[in-house]
mmCIF file of the N, C-alpha and C atoms, coordinates in Angstrom:
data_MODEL
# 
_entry.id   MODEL 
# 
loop_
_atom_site.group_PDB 
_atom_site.id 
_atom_site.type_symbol 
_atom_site.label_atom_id 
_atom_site.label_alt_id 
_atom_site.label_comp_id 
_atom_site.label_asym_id 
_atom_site.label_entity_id 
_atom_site.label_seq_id 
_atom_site.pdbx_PDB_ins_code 
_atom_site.Cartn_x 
_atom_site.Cartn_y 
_atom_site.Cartn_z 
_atom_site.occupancy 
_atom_site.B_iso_or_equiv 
_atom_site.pdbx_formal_charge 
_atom_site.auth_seq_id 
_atom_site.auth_comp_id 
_atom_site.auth_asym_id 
_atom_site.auth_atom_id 
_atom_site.pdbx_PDB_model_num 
ATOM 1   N N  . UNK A 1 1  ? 85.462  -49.932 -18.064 1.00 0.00 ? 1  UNK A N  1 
ATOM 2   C CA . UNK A 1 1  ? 84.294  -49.975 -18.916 1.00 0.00 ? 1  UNK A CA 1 
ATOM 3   C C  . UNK A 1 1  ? 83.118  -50.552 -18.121 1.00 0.00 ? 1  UNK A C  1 
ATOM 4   N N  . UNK A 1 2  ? 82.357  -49.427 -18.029 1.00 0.00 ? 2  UNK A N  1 
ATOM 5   C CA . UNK A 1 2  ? 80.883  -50.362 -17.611 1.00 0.00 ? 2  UNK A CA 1 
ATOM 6   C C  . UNK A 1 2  ? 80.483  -51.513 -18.261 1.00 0.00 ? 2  UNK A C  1 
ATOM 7   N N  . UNK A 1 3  ? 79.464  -52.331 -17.228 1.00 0.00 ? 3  UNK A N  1 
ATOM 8   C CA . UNK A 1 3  ? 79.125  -53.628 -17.987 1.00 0.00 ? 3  UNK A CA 1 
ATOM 9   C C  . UNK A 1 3  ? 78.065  -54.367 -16.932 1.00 0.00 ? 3  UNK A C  1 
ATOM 10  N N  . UNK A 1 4  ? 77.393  -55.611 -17.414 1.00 0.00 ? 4  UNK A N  1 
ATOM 11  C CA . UNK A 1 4  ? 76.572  -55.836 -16.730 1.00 0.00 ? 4  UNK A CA 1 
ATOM 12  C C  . UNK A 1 4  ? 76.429  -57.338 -16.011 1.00 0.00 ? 4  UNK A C  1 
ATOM 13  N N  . UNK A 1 5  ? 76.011  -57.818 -14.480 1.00 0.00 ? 5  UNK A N  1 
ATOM 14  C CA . UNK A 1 5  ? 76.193  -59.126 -14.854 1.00 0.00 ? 5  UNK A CA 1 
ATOM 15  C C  . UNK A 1 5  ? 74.796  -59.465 -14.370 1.00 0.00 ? 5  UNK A C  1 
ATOM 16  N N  . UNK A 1 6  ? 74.783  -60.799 -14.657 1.00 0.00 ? 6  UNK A N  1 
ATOM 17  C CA . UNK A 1 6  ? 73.164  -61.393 -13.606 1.00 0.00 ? 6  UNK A CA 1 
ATOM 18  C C  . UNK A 1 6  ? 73.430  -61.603 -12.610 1.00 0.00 ? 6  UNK A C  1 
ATOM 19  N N  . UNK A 1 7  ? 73.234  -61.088 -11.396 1.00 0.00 ? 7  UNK A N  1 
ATOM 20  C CA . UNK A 1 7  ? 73.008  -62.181 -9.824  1.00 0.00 ? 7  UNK A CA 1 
ATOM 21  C C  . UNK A 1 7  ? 71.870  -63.132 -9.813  1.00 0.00 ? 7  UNK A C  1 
ATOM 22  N N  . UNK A 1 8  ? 72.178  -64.228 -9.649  1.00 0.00 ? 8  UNK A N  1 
ATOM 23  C CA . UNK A 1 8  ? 70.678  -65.244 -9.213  1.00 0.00 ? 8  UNK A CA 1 
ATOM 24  C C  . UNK A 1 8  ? 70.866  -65.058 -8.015  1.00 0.00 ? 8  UNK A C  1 
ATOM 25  N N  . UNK A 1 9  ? 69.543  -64.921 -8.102  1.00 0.00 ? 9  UNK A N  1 
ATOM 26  C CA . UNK A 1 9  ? 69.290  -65.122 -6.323  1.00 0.00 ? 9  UNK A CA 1 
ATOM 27  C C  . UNK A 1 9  ? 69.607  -66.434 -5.609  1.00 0.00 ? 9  UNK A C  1 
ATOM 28  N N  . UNK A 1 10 ? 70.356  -66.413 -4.564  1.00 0.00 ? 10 UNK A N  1 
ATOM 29  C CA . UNK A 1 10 ? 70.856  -67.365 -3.511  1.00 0.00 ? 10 UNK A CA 1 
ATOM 30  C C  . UNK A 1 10 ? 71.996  -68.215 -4.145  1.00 0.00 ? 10 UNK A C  1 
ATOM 31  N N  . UNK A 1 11 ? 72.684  -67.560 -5.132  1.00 0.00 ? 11 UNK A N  1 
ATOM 32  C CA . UNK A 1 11 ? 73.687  -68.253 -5.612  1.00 0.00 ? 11 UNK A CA 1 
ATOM 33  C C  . UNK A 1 11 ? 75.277  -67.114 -5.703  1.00 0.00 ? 11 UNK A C  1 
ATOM 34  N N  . UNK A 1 12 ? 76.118  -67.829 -6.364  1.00 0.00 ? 12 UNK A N  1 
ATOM 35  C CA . UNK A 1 12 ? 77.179  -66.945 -6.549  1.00 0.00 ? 12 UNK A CA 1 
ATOM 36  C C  . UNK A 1 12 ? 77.134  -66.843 -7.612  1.00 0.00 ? 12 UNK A C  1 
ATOM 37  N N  . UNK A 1 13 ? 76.708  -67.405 -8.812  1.00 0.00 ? 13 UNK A N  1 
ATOM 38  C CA . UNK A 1 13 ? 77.181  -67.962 -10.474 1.00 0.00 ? 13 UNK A CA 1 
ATOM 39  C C  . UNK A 1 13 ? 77.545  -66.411 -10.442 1.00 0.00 ? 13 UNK A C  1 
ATOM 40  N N  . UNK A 1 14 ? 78.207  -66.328 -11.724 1.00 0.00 ? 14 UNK A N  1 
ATOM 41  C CA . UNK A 1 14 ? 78.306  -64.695 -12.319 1.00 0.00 ? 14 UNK A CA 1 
ATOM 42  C C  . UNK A 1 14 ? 79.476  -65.422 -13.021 1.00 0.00 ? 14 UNK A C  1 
ATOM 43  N N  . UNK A 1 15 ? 78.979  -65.175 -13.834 1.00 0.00 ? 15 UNK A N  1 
ATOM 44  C CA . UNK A 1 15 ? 79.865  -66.351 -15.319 1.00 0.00 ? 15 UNK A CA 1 
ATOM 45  C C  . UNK A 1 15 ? 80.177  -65.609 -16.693 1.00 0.00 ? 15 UNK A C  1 
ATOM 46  N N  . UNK A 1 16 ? 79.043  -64.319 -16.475 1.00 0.00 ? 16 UNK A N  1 
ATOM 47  C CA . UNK A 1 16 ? 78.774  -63.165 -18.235 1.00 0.00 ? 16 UNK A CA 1 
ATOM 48  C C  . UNK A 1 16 ? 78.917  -62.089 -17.852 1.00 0.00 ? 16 UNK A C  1 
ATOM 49  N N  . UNK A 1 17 ? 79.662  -61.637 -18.462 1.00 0.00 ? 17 UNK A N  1 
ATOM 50  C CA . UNK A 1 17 ? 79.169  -59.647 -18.400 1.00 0.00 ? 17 UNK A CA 1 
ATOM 51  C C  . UNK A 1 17 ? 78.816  -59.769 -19.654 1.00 0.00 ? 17 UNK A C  1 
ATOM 52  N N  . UNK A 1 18 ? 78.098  -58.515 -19.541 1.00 0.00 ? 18 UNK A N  1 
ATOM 53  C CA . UNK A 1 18 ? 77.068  -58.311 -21.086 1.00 0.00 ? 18 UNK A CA 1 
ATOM 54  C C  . UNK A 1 18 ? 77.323  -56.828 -20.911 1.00 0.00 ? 18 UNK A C  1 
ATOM 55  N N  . UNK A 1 19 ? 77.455  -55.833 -22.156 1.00 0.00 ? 19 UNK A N  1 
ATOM 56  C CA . UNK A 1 19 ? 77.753  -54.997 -23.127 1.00 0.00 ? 19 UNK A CA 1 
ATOM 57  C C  . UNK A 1 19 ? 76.235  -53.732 -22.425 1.00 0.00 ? 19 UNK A C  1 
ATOM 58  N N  . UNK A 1 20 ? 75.479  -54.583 -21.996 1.00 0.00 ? 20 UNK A N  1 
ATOM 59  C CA . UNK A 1 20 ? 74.359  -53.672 -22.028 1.00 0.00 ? 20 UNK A CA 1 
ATOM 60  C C  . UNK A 1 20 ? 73.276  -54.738 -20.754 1.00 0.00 ? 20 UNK A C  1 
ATOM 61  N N  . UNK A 1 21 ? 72.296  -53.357 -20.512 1.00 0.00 ? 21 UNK A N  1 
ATOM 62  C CA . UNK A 1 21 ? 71.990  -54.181 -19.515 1.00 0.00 ? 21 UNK A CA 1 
ATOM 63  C C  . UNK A 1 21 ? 70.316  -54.480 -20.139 1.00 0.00 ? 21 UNK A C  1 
ATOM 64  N N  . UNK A 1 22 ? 70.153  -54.188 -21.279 1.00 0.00 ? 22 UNK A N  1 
ATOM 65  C CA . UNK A 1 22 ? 68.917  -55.048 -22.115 1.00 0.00 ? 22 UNK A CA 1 
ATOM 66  C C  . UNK A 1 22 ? 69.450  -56.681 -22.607 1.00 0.00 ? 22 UNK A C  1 
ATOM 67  N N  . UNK A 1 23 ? 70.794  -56.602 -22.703 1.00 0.00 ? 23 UNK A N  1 
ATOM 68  C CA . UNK A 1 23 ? 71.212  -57.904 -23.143 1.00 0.00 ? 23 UNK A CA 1 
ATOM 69  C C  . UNK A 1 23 ? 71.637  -58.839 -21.941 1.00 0.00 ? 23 UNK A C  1 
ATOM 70  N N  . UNK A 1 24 ? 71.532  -58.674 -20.951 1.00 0.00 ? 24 UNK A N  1 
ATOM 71  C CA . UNK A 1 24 ? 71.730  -58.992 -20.157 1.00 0.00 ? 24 UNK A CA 1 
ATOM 72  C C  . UNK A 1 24 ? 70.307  -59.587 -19.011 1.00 0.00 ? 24 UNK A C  1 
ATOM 73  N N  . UNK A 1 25 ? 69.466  -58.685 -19.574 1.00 0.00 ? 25 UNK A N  1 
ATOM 74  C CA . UNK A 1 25 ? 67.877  -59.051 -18.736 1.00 0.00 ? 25 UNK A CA 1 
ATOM 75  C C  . UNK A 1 25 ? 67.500  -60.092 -19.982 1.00 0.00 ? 25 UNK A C  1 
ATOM 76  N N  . UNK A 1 26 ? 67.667  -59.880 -21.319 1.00 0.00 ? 26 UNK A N  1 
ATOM 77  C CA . UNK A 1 26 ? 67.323  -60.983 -22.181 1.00 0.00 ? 26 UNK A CA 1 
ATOM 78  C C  . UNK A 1 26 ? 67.526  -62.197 -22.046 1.00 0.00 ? 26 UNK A C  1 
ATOM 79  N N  . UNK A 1 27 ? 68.990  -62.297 -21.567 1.00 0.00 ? 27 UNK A N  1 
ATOM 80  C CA . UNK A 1 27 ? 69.767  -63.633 -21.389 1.00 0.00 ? 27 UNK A CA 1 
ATOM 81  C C  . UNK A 1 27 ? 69.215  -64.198 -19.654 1.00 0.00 ? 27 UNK A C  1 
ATOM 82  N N  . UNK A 1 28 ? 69.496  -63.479 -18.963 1.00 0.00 ? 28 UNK A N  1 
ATOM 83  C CA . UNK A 1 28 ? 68.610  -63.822 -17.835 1.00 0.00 ? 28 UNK A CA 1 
ATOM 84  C C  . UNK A 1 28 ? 66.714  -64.735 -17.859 1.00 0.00 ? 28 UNK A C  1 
ATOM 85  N N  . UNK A 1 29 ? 66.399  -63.701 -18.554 1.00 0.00 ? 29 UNK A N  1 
ATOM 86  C CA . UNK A 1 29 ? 65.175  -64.586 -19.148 1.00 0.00 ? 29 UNK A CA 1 
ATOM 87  C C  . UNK A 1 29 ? 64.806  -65.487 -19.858 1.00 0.00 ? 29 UNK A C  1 
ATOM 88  N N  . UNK A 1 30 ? 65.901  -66.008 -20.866 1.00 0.00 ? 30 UNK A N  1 
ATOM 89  C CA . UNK A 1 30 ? 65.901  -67.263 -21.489 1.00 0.00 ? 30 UNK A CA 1 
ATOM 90  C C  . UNK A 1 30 ? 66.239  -68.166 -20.413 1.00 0.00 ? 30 UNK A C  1 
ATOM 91  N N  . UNK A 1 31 ? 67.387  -67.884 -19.625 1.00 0.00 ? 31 UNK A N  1 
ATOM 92  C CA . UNK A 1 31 ? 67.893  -69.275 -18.514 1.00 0.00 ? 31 UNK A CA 1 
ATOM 93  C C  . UNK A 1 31 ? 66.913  -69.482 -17.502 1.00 0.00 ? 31 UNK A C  1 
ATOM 94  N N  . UNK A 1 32 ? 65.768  -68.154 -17.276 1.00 0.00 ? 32 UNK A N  1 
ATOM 95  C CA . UNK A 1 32 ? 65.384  -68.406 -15.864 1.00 0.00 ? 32 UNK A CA 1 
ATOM 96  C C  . UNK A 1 32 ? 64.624  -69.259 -15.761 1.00 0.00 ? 32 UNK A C  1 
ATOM 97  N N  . UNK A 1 33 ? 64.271  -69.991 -14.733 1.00 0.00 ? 33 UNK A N  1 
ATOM 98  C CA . UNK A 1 33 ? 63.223  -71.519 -14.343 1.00 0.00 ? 33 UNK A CA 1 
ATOM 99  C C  . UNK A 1 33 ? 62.233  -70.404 -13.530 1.00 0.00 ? 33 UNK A C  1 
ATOM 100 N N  . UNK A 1 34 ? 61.131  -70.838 -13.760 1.00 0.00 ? 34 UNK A N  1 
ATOM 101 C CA . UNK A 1 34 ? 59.797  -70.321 -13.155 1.00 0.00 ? 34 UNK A CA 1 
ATOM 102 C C  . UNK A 1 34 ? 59.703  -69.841 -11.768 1.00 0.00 ? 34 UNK A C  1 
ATOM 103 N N  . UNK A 1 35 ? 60.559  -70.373 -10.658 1.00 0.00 ? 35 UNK A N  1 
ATOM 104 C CA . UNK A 1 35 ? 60.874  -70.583 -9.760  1.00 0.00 ? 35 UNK A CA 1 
ATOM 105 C C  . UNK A 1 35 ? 62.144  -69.505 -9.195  1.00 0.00 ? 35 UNK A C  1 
ATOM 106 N N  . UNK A 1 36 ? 62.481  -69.019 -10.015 1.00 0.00 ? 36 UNK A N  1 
ATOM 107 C CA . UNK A 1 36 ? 64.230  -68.124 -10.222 1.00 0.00 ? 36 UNK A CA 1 
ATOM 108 C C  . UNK A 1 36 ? 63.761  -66.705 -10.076 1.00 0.00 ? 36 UNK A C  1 
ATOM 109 N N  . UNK A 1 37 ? 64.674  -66.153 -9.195  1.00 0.00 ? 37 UNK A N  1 
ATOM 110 C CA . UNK A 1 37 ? 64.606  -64.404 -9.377  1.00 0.00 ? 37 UNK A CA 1 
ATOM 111 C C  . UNK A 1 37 ? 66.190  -63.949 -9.592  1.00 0.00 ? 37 UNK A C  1 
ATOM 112 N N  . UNK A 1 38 ? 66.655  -62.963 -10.066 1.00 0.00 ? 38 UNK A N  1 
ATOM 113 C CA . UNK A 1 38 ? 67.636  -62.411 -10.154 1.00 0.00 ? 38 UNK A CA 1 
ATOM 114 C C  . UNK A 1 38 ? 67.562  -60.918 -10.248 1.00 0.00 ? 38 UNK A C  1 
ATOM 115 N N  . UNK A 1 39 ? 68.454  -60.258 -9.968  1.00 0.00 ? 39 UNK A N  1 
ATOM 116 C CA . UNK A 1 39 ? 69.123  -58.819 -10.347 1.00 0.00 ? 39 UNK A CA 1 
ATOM 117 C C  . UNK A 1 39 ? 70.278  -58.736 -11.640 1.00 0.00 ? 39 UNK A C  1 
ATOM 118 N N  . UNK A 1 40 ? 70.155  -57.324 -11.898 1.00 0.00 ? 40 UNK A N  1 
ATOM 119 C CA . UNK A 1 40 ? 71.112  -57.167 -13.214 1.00 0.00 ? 40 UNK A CA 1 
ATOM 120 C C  . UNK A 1 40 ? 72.061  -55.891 -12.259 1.00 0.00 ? 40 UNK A C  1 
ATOM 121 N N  . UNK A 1 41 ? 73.146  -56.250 -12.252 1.00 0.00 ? 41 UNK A N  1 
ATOM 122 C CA . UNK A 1 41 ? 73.994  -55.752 -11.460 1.00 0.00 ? 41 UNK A CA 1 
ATOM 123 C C  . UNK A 1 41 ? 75.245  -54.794 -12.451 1.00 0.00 ? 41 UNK A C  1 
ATOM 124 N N  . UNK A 1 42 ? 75.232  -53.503 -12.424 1.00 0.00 ? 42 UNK A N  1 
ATOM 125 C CA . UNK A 1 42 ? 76.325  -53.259 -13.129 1.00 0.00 ? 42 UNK A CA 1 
ATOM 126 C C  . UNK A 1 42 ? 77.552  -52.874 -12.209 1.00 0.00 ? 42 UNK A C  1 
ATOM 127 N N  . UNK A 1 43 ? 78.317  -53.137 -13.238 1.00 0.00 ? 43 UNK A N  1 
ATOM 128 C CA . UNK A 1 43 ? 79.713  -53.381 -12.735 1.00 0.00 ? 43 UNK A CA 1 
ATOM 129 C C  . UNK A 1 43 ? 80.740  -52.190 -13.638 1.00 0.00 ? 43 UNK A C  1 
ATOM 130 N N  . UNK A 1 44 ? 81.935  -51.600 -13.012 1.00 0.00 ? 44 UNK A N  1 
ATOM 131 C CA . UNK A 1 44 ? 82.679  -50.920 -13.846 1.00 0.00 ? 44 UNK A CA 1 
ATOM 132 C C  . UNK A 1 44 ? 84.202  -51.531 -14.320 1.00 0.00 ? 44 UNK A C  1 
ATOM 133 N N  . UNK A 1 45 ? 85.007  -51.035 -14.845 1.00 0.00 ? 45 UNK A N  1 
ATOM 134 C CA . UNK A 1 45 ? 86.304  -51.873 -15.053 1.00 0.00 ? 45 UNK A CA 1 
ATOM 135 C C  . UNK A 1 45 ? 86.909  -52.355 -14.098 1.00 0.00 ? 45 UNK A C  1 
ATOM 136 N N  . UNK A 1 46 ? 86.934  -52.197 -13.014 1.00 0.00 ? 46 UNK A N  1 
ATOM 137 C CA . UNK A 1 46 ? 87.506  -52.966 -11.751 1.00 0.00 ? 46 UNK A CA 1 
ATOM 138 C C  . UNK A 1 46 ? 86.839  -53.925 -11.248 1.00 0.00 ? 46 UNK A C  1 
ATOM 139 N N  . UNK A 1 47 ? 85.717  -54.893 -12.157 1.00 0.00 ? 47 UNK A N  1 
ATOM 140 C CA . UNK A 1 47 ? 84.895  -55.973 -11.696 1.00 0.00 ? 47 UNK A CA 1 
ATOM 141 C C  . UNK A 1 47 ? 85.962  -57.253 -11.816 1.00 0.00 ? 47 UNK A C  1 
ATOM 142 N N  . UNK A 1 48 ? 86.212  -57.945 -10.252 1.00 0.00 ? 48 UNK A N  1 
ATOM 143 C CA . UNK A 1 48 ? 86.979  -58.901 -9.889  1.00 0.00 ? 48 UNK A CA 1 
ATOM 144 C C  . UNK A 1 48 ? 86.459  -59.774 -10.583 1.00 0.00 ? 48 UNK A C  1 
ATOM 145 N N  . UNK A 1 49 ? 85.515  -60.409 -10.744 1.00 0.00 ? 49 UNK A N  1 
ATOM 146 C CA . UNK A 1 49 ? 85.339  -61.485 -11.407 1.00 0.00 ? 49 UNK A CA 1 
ATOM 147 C C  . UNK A 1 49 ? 85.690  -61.350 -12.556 1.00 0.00 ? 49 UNK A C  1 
ATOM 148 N N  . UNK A 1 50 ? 85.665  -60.352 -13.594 1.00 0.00 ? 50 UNK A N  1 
ATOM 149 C CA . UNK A 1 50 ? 85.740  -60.362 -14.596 1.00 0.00 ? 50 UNK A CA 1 
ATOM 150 C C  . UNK A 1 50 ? 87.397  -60.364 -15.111 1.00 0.00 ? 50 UNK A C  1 
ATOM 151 N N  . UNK A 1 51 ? 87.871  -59.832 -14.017 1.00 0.00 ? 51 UNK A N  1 
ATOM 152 C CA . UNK A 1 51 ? 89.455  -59.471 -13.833 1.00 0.00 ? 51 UNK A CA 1 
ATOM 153 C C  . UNK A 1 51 ? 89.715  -60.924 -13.347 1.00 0.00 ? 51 UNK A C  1 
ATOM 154 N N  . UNK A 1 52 ? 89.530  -61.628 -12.877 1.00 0.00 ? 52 UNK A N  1 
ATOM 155 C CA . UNK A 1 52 ? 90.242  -62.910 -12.428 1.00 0.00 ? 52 UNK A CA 1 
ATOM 156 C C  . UNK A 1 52 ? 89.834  -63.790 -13.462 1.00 0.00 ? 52 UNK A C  1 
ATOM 157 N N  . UNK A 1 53 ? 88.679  -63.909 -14.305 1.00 0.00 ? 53 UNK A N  1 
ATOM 158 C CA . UNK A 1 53 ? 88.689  -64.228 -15.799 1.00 0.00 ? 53 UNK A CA 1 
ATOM 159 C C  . UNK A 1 53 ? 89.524  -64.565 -16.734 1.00 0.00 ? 53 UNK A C  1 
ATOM 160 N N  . UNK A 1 54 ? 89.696  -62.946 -16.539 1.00 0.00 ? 54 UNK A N  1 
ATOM 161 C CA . UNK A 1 54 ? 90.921  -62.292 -17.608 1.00 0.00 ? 54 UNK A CA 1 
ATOM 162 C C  . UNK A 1 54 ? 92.017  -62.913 -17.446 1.00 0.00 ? 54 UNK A C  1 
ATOM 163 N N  . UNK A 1 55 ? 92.679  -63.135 -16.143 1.00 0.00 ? 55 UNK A N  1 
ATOM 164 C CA . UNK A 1 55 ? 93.703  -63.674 -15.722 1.00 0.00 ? 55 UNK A CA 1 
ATOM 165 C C  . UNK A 1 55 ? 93.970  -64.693 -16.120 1.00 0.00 ? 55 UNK A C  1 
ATOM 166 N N  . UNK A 1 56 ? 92.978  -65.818 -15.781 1.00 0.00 ? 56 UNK A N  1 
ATOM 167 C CA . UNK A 1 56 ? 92.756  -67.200 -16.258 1.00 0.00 ? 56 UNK A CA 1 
ATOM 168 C C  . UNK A 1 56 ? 92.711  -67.281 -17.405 1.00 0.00 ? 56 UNK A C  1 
ATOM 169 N N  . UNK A 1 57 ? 92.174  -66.516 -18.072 1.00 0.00 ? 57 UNK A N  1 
ATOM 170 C CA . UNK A 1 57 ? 92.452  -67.206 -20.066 1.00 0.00 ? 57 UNK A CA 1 
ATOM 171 C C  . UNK A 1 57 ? 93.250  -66.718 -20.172 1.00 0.00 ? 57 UNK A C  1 
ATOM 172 N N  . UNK A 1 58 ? 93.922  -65.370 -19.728 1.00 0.00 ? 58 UNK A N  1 
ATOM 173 C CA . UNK A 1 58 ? 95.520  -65.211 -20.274 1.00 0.00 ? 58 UNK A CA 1 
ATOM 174 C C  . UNK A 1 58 ? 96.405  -66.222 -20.322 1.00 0.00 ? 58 UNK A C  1 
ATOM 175 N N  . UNK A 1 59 ? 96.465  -66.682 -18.805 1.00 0.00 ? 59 UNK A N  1 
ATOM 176 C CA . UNK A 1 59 ? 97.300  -68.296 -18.370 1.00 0.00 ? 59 UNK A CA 1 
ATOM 177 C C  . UNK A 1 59 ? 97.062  -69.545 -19.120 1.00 0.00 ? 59 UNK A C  1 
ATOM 178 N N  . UNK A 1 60 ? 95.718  -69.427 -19.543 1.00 0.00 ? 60 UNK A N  1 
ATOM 179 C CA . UNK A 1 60 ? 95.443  -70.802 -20.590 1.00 0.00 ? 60 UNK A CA 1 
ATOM 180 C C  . UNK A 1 60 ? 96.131  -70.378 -21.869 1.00 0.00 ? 60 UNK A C  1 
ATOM 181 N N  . UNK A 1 61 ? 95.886  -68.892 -22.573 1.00 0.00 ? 61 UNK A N  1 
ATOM 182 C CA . UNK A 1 61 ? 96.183  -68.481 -23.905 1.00 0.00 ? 61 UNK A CA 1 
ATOM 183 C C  . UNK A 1 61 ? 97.734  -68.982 -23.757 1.00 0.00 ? 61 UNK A C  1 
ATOM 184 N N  . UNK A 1 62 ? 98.781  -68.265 -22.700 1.00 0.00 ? 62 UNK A N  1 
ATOM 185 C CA . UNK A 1 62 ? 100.395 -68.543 -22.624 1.00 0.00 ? 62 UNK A CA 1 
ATOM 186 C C  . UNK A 1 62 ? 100.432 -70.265 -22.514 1.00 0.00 ? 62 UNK A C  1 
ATOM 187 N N  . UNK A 1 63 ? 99.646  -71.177 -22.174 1.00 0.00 ? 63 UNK A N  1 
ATOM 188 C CA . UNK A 1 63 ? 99.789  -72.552 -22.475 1.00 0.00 ? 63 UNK A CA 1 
ATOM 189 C C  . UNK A 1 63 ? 99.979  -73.310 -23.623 1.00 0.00 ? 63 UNK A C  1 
ATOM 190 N N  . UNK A 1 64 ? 98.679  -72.379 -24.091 1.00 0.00 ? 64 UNK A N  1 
ATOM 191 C CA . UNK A 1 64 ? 98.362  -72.684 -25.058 1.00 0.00 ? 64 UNK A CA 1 
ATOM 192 C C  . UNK A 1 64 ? 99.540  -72.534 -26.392 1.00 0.00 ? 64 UNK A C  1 
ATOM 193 N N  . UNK A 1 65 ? 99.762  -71.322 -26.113 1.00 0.00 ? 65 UNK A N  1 
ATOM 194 C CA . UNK A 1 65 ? 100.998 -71.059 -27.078 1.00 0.00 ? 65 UNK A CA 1 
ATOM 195 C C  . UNK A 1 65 ? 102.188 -71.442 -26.487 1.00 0.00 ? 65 UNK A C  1 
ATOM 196 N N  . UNK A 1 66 ? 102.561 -71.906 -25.475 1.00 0.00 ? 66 UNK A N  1 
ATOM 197 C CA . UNK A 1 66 ? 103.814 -72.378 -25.143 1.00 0.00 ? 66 UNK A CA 1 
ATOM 198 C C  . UNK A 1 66 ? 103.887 -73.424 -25.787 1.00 0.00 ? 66 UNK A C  1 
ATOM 199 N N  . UNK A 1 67 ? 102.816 -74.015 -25.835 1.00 0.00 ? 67 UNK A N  1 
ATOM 200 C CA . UNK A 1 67 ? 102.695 -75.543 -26.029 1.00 0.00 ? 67 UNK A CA 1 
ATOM 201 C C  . UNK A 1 67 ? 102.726 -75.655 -28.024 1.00 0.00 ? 67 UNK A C  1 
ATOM 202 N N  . UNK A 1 68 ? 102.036 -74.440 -28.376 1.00 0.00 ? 68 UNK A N  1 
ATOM 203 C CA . UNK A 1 68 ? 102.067 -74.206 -30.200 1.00 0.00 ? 68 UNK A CA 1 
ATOM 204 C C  . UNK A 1 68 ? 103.645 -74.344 -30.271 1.00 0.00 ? 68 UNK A C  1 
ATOM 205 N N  . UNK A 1 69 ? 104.205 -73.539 -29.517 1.00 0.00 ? 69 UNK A N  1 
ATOM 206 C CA . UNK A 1 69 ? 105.669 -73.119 -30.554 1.00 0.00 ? 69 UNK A CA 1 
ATOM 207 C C  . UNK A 1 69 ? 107.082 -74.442 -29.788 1.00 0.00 ? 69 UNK A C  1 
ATOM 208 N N  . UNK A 1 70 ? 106.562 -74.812 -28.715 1.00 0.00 ? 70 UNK A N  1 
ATOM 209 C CA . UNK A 1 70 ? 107.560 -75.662 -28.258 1.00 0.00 ? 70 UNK A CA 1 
ATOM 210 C C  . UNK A 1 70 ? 107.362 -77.461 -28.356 1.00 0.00 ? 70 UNK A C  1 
ATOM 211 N N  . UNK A 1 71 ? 105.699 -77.597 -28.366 1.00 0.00 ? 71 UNK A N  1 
ATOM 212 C CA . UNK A 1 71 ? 105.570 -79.199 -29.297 1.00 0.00 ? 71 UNK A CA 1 
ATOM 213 C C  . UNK A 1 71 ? 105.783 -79.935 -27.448 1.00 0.00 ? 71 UNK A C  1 
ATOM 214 N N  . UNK A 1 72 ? 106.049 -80.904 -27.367 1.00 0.00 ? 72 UNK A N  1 
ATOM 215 C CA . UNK A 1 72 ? 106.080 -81.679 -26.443 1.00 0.00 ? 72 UNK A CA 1 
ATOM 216 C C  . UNK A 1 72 ? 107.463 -81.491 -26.055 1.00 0.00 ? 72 UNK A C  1 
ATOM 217 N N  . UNK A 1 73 ? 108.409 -80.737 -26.671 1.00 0.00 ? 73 UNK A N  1 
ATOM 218 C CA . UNK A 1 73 ? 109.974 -81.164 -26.158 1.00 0.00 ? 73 UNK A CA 1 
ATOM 219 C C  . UNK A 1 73 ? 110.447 -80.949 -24.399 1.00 0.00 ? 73 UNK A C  1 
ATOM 220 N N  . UNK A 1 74 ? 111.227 -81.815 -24.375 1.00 0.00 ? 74 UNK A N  1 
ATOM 221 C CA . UNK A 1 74 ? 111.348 -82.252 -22.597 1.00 0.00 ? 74 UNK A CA 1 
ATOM 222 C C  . UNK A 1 74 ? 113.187 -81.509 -22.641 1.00 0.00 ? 74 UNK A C  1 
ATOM 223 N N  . UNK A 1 75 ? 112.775 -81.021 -21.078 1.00 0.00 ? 75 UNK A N  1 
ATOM 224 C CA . UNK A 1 75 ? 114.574 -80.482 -20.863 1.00 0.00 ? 75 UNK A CA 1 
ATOM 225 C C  . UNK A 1 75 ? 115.415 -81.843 -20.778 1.00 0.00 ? 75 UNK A C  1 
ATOM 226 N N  . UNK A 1 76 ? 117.253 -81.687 -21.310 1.00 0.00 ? 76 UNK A N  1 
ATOM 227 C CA . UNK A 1 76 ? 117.197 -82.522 -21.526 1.00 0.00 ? 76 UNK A CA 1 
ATOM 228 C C  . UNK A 1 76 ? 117.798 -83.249 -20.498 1.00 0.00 ? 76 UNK A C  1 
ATOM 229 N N  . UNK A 1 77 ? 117.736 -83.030 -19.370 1.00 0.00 ? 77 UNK A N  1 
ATOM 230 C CA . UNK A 1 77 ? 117.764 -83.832 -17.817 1.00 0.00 ? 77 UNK A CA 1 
ATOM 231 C C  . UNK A 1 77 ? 116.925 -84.404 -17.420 1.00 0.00 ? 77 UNK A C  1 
ATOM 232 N N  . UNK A 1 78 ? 115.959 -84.270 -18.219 1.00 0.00 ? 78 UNK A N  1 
ATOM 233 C CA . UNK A 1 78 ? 115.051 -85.467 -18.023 1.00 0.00 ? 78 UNK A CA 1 
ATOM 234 C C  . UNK A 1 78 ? 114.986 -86.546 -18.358 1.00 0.00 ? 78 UNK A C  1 
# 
């Protein structure tokens, strides 16, 4: 799925994809400091950042629920 992110200039951030790339120059323009330039960069479904994201809240979500359905209980060799 296409999608869009901000580059700031002289940085790495890239923290949002946005749906569209009007919503994406919007949001850029609320954060920017007077001083700031950026690009709106689109990206297609194989965007790494967005994929290593994904990854990461999956791993938090399986914590998260490991931790819902199993409570604090310890193996019992411990």
């Amino acid at each position: 799925m296409n999608h869009y992110h901000i580059r700031w200039a002289g940085s790495k951030i890239d923290w949002q994809a946005f749906q569209t790339k009007d919503e994406a120059v919007a949001e850029a323009e609320h954060l920017k400091r007077p001083d700031e330039n950026y690009n709106i960069e689109e990206r297609n479904g194989n965007c790494e950042g967005c994929l290593c994201r994904m990854r990461n809240t999956r791993s938090r979500d399986a914590d998260r629920n490991t931790q819902k359905v199993f409570g604090n209980i310890t193996h019992p060799s411990t």
